[in-house]
N, C-alpha and C positions, 0 to 999 in steps of 0.2 A: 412433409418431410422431404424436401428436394436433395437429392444424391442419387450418383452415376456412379459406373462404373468407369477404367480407362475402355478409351474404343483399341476393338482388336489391332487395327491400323495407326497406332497411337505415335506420332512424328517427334516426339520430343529426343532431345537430344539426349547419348547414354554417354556421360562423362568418367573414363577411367583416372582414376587415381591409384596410389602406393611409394613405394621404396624404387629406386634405380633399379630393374633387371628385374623387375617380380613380373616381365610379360606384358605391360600396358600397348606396346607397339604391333608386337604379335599378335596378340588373342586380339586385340583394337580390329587390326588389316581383318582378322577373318569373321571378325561376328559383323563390321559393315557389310562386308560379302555375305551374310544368311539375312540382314535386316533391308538389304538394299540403301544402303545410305552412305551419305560420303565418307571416307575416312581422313579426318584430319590429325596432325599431330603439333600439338606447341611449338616442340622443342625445333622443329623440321621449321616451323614461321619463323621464329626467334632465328636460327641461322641463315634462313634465307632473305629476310630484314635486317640481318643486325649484326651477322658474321658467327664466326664459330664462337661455342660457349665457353671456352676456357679462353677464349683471349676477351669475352666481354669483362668476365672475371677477372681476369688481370689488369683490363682498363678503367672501369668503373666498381669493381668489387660486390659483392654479394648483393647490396641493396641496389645497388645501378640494375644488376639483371631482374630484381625482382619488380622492380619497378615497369621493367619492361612488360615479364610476366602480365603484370595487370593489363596494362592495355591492349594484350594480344587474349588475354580469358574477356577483354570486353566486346574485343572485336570479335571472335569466333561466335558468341553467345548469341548472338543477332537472329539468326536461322533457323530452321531445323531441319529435323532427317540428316542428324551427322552423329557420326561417335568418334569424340573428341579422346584422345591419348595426354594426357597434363605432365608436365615435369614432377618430377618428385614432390618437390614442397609446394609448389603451385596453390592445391587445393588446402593447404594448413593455414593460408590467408584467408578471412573471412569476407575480404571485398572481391577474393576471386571463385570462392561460395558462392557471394550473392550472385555475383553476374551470372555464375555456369548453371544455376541452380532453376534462374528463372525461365529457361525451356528446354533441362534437362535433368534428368539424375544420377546420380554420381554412386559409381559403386567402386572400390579397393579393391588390389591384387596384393596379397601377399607370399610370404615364402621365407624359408627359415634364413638365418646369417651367411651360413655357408653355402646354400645353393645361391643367392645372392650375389655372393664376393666368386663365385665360379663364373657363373653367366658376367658378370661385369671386366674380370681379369680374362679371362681366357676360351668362354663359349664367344658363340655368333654375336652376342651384345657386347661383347668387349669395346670399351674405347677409354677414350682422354676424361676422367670422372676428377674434376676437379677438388671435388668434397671430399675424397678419400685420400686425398695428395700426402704424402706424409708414411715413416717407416714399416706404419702397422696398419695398413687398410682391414684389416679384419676386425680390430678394435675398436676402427674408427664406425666400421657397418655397425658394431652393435651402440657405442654411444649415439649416433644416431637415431636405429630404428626404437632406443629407448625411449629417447628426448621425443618423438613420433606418433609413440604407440597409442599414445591415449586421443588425439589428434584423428588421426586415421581411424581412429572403433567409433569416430560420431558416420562412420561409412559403411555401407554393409560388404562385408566381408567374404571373398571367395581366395582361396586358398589358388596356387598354380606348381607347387612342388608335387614332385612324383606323379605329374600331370600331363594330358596333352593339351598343346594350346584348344585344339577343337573342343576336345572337350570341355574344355574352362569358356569357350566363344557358347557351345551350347547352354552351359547353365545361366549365362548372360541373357542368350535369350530367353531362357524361362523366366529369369528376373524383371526384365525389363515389361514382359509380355502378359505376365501372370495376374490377373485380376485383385483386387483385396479381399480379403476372406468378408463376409459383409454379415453381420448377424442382428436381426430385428430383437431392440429390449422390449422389454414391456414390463409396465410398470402400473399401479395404481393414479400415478400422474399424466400417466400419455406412454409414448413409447418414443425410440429413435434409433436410427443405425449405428451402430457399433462397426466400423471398418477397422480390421487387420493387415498388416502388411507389411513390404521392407523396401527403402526407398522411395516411399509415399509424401513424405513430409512437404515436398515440393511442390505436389500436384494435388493441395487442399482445394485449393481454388475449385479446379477442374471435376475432383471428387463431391463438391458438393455442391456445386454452383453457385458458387457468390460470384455475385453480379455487384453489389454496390460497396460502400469501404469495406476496408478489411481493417478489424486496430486487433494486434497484437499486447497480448498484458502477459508481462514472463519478471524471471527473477533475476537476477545476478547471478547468482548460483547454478544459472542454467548455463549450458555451455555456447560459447559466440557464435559457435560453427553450426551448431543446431539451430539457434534465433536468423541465421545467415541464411538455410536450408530453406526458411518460410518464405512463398511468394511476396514478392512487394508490399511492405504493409502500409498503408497511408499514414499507420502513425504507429508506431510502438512506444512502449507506457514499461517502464523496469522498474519493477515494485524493490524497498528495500531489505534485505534478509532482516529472519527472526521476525516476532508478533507484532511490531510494530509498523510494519506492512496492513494490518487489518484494523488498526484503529481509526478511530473519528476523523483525526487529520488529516489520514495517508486514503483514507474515504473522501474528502472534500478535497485533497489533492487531484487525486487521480479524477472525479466528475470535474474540475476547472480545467484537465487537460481535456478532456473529452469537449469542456464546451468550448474552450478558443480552437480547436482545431475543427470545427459544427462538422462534429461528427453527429448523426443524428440515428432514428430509431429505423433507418432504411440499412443501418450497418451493419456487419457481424463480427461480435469479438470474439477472437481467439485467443486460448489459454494455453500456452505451452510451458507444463511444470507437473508441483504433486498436484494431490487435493487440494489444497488452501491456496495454489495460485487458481485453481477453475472455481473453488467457493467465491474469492475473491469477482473473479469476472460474470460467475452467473448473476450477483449480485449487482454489479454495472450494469450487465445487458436487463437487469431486470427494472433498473431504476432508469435507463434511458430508452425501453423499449423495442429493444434491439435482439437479433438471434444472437446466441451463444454457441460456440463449438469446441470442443476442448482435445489439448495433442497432450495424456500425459507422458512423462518423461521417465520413471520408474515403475518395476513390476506391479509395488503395491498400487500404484495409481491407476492402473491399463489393468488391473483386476477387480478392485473395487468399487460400485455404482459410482461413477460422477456425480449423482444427484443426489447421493447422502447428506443430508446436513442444510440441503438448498432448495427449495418449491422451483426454482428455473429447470425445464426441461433444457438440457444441450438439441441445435437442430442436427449434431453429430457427435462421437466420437471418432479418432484417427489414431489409433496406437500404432506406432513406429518399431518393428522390434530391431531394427539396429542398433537402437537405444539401450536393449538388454544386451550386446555382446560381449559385454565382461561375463555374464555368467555362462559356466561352465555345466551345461546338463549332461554330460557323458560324464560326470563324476560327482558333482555337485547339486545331483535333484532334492538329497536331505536338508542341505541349506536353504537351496529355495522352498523348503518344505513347512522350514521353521520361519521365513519370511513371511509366508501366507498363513500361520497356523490362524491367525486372530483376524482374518478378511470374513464377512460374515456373508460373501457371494461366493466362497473358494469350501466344495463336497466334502464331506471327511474323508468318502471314496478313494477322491483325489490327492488328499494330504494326506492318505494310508499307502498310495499307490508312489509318489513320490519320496517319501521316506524309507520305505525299500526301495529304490529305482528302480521299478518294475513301472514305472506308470509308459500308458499306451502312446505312441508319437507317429500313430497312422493319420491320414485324413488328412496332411497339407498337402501344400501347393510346390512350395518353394525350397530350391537346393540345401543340403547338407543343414547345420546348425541352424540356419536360419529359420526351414521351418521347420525346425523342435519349436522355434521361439515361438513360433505364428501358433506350433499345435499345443503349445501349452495355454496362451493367452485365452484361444479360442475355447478349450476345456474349458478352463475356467470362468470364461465370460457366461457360456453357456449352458453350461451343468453337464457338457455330451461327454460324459468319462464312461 
């Protein structure tokens, strides 16, 4: 079972993303100062290339600057030991995911409407915001950070209202720094690691040491910016929604893509989805001899034995919990309570303790919400309630 953890000295690059004004420049300058690494900022290249950005905006119009965008996220990406600052929408492009992704992680600054349209009209961030151009800039912040939201939650989330920048640079660092929770399964088949964590999707590679291809098998359904988050795949393979993804055809499909691309049994495929995208691929890797390793995407998946239903041991699990940041555990542990009622790995302990929201959230790693999510997972993977 080959899997590491990050080294404490870990050079990859920490890519901020968010909304205009939620702090990406500030907290950026001062967490390079605690990591020792460069501080670069896009928006600073773009003008010093390319002129100020409300007159690119008025030359070439939105797609001319985003355009640009990409090949300044291609060029930055090259390096490491930097913490890159992105424009606003920068990272909502999936080609500028890939790029920033492949030796870095990307973590979101948010902040409510109003502290937002403060800092951009009238604090120290104030300037020329082209996007907000127009009678009602406050209307316009929220039609935006709505058309956003769901965009931005495939990033792990740290809040900067009613905050100090230090302090939002410190929990970066813990983010950035903080190992994956790692827990040995065991099983009557074999056993394998189980790794927790936020921000991890990127650094699969590195987490478990794939050395030779890498094929990706995910669904439509999955989201572009999550499939964009996985290191380079030599081949990705998009299964199509609903059961006809699992029959005889979409079986002998997917083994012809594996064989004109000679992917062979020195490969590891990766599953990013529920259960039935990882049944799906344990059953590839089993029929071309190859490791399997599975990223799922939902609670029930990242709680439930991956190897239900399938004789292929995974050489990993890699649950992501940025993935769960729609749910709401400071009010909402009864829901997820009734999600996991019928998981036949999730205690009763547990789904007694979550249904009154008394269940215990000691024992992570990782800042604020995030690690509820890491301490939920981990409960549940491992019976520790």
């Amino acid at each position: 079972m080959a899997s590491r953890d990050l080294a404490d000295e870990d050079e990859r690059n920490v890519v901020l993303t968010g909304f205009m004004g939620t702090g990406k420049s500030t907290v950026g300058r001062m967490l390079a100062e605690r990591l020792a690494f460069e501080f670069i900022d896009t928006d600073a290249i773009i003008e010093d290339e390319h002129g100020a950005i409300p007159e690119i905006f008025r030359q070439q119009g939105e797609e001319g600057f985003r355009r640009i965008e990409r090949a300044v996220a291609a060029e930055v990406a090259d390096r490491r030991r930097r913490v890159i600052s992105t424009g606003g929408r920068m990272m909502l492009d999936p080609v500028n995911v890939r790029s920033l992704s492949r030796n870095g992680r990307v973590f979101c600054l948010v902040a409510s409407p109003d502290a937002i349209l403060e800092r951009v009209t009238s604090g120290p961030q104030a300037t020329d915001r082209p996007l907000l151009a127009g009678p009602d800039p406050r209307r316009r912040v929220l039609e935006l950070l709505t058309s956003r939201e769901a965009e931005y939650r495939r990033f792990a989330q740290l809040t900067t209202e009613a905050r100090s920048p230090e302090s939002v640079a410190d929990d970066l660092v813990t983010l950035s720094r903080t190992r994956p929770r790692r827990i040995e399964i065991t099983g009557p088949a074999g056993s394998y690691d189980y790794l927790i964590g936020a921000a991890v999707l990127p650094c699969v590679r590195e987490l478990t040491e794939i050395k030779g291809q890498l094929v990706l098998i995910t669904s439509g359904d999955t989201s572009e910016l999550f499939r964009a988050s996985v290191p380079a795949a030599d081949l990705t393979i998009e299964l199509p929604p609903g059961p006809s993804r699992n029959d005889e055809i979409e079986r002998q499909r997917l083994d012809a893509l594996l064989f004109d691309a000679k992917i062979d049994s020195s490969a590891t495929i990766l599953s990013l989805g529920d259960h039935e995208i990882g049944h799906i691929a344990a059953a590839a890797s089993s029929r071309l001899g190859a490791d399997w390793m599975h990223c799922p995407t939902d609670l029930a998946a990242m709680i439930d034995s991956p190897i239900s239903g399938t004789e292929q041991i995974p050489k990993a699990v890699v649950a992501d919990v940025v993935m769960l940041q729609n749910l709401d555990l400071s009010h909402a542990a009864p829901d997820v309570a009734a999600t996991l009622r019928h998981s036949p790995t999730v205690s009763a302990n547990l789904l007694a303790q979550l249904e009154r929201n008394e269940w215990r959230k000691d024992g992570h790693s990782l800042p604020g919400a995030l690690g509820d999510l890491e301490s939920l997972v981990a409960q549940a993977v491992s019976g520790d309630w």
